[in-house]
N, C-alpha and C positions, 0 to 999 in steps of 0.2 A: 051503203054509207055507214051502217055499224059495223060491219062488218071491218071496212076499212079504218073504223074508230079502234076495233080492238086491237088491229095489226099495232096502228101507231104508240100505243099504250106499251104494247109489250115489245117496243126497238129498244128500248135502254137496258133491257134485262137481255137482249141480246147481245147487243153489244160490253156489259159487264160479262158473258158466257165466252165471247171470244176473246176478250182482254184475259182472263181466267187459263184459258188453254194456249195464250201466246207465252203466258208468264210460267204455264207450266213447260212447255219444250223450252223455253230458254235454259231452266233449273237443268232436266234432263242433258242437254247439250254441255253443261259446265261441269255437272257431275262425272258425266259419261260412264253412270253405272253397269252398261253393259261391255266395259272396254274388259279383257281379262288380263292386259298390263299394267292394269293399277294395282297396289299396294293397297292394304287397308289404311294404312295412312293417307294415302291420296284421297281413300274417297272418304275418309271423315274429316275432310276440308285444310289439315294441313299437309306437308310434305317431308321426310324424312331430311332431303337433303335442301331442303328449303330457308331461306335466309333468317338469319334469326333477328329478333326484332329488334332495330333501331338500327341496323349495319346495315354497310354500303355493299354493294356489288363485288366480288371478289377482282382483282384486277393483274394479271400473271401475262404477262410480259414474253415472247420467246428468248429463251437465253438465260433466265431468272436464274437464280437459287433458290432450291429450296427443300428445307431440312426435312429427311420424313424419318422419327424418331418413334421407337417402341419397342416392340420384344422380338419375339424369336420370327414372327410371320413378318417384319420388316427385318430382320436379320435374313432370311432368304432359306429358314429351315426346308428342307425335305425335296427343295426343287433338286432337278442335278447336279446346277452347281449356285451358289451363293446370287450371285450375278443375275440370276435368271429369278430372283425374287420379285415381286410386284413394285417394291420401293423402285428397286433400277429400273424395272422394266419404263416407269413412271418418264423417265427423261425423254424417252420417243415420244410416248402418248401423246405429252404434254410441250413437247420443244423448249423445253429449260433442263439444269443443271441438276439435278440431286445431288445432295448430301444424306448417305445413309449412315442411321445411327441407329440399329439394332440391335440387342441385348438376349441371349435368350435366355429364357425364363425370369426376365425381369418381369415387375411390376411398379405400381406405385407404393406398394406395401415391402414385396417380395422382391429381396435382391434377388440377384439371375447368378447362371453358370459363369459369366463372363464378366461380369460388373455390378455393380449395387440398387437398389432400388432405382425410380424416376428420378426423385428429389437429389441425389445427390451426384445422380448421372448429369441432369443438368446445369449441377454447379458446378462440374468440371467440364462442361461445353466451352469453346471456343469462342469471345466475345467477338473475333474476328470475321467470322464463320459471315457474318451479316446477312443472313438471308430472307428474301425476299416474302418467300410464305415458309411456315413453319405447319406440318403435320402431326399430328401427335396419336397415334396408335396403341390400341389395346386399353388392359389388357386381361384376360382369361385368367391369368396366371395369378390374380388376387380374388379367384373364388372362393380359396377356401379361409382368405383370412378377413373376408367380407362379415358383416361393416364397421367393425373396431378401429377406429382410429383413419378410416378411409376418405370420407368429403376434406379432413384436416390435412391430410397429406396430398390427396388434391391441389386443394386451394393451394399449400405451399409453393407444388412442384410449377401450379402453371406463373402462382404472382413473379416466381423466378425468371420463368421461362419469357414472360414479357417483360420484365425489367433487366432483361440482358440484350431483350433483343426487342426493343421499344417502337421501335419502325415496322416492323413485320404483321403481315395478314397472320393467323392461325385460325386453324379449321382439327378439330378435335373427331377423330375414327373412334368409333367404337369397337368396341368387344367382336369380333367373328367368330359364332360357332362351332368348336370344334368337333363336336358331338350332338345329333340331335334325338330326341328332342333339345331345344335349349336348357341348360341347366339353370334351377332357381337363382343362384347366384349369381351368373355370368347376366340374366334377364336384370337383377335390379341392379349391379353393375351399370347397363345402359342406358338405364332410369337414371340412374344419379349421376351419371356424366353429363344426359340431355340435359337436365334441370341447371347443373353447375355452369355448362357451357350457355345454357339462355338467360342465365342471369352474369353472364359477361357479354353480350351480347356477340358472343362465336358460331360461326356456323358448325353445326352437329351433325355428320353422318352417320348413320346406324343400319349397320348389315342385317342385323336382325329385325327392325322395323321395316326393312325394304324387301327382307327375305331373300339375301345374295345367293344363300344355302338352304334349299329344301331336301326332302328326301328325293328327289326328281335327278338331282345334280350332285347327292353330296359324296358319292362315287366318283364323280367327274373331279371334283372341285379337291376332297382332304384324297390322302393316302394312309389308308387302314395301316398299312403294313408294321411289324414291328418294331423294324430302324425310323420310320418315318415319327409315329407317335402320332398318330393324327394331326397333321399338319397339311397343308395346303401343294399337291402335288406341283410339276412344272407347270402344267397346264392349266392347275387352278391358281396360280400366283399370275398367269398369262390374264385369265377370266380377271381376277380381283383387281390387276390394273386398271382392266375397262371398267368394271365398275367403278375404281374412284374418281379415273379420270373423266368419265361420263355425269359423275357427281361435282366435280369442280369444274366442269364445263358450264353446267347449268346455275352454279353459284354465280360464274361470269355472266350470267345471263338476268340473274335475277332481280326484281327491282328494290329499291331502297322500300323499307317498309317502316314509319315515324312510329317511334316505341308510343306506347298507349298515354294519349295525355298530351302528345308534344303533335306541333304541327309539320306537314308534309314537308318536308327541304322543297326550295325554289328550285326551276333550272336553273 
């Protein structure tokens, strides 16, 4: 009879014991700290290519258009022929239209070989053009005139870029590695895109926060050579369409998430 006194004494300290290790495999299961396809972004609870807060689902249509605008690695440098660049390749992936609009060695700072900075490249954009999503790429090529005068000419180039083209998704690419390690520059570059872009509420891909290019691949991926200049071989403009298109796959995928403050949209 005591005996059975003290069993029933100590069921609730049992059962707080099992609640305790159900709420811990659950955490375990969401984290999936032993996956080794996670990102360090993934497992510190956000996601590189993850929605940014207060936007809708990305919504890409087959047949769309859509602009993919930035420097010389969307101009199609170093593959074998221009054409076999990532941006083009982008129209299979994705079953829409591209429009390429690559510059190289442009910048948002830095005019390019072929045309003038971001900001004035897209004020000679096509109002016509009307497309559907709009890409905005890079770029490297403003490392070395980082940070003078750069969130300004930002913010200019993209208020343009939506007020010509007002209807359109845009999803802002970052910086891609040319060289690793990451150079200090080129890293807070994609700091301050991410920042600019989540305070427009855009979704933000970053090569470098997902680690498109390690040293495992970056053989695979750039071409050393000295016509190339480290740029992204055929094969790696092949690779980087599946990454982006595998990155705006998953935008289509993702849910509505209410900026902080505001309450969830209804169905």
């Amino acid at each position: 009879m005591h005996a059975h006194g003290r069993f029933r004494a100590r069921r609730p300290w049992l059962l707080v014991g099992a609640a305790l290790v159900v709420a811990v495999l659950c955490a375990l299961l969401a984290t999936r700290p032993w996956d080794p396809l996670q990102t360090p972004a993934d497992a510190s609870g956000g996601k590189a290519a993850a929605q940014a807060s207060g936007s809708a689902p990305l919504v890409l249509r087959p047949g769309e258009r859509v602009l993919v605008f930035g420097d010389s690695w969307v101009y199609g440098s170093a593959a074998i022929r221009p054409t076999l660049g990532f941006a083009y390749l982008l129209a299979d992936k994705l079953d829409v239209h591209t429009i390429v609009a690559g510059v190289r060695g442009s910048g948002y700072l830095k005019p390019g070989i072929d045309g003038p900075a971001y900001g004035a490249r897209i004020a000679a954009l096509d109002p016509s053009l009307d497309p559907e999503l709009i890409i905005v790429e890079g770029s490297i090529n403003d490392r070395h005139r980082y940070p003078t005068g750069y969130r300004a000419a930002v913010t200019s180039a993209w208020n343009a870029l939506a007020a010509k083209y007002p209807k359109a998704q845009i999803v802002i690419l970052g910086p891609a590695p040319q060289v690793l390690p990451v150079e200090p520059a080129t890293a807070k570059i994609d700091t301050t895109l991410r920042e600019l872009a989540a305070a427009r509420s855009w979704p933000y891909l970053s090569p470098i926060a997902e680690k498109w290019i390690t040293p495992a691949n970056y053989l695979d991926v750039i071409d050393t050579s000295r016509t190339a200049s480290n740029h992204p071989s055929t094969a790696g403009h092949a690779y980087l369409a599946d990454r982006v298109a595998a990155d705006l796959r998953k935008l289509e995928r993702a849910p509505v998430v209410a900026a902080e403050g505001s309450p969830s949209p209804t169905p």
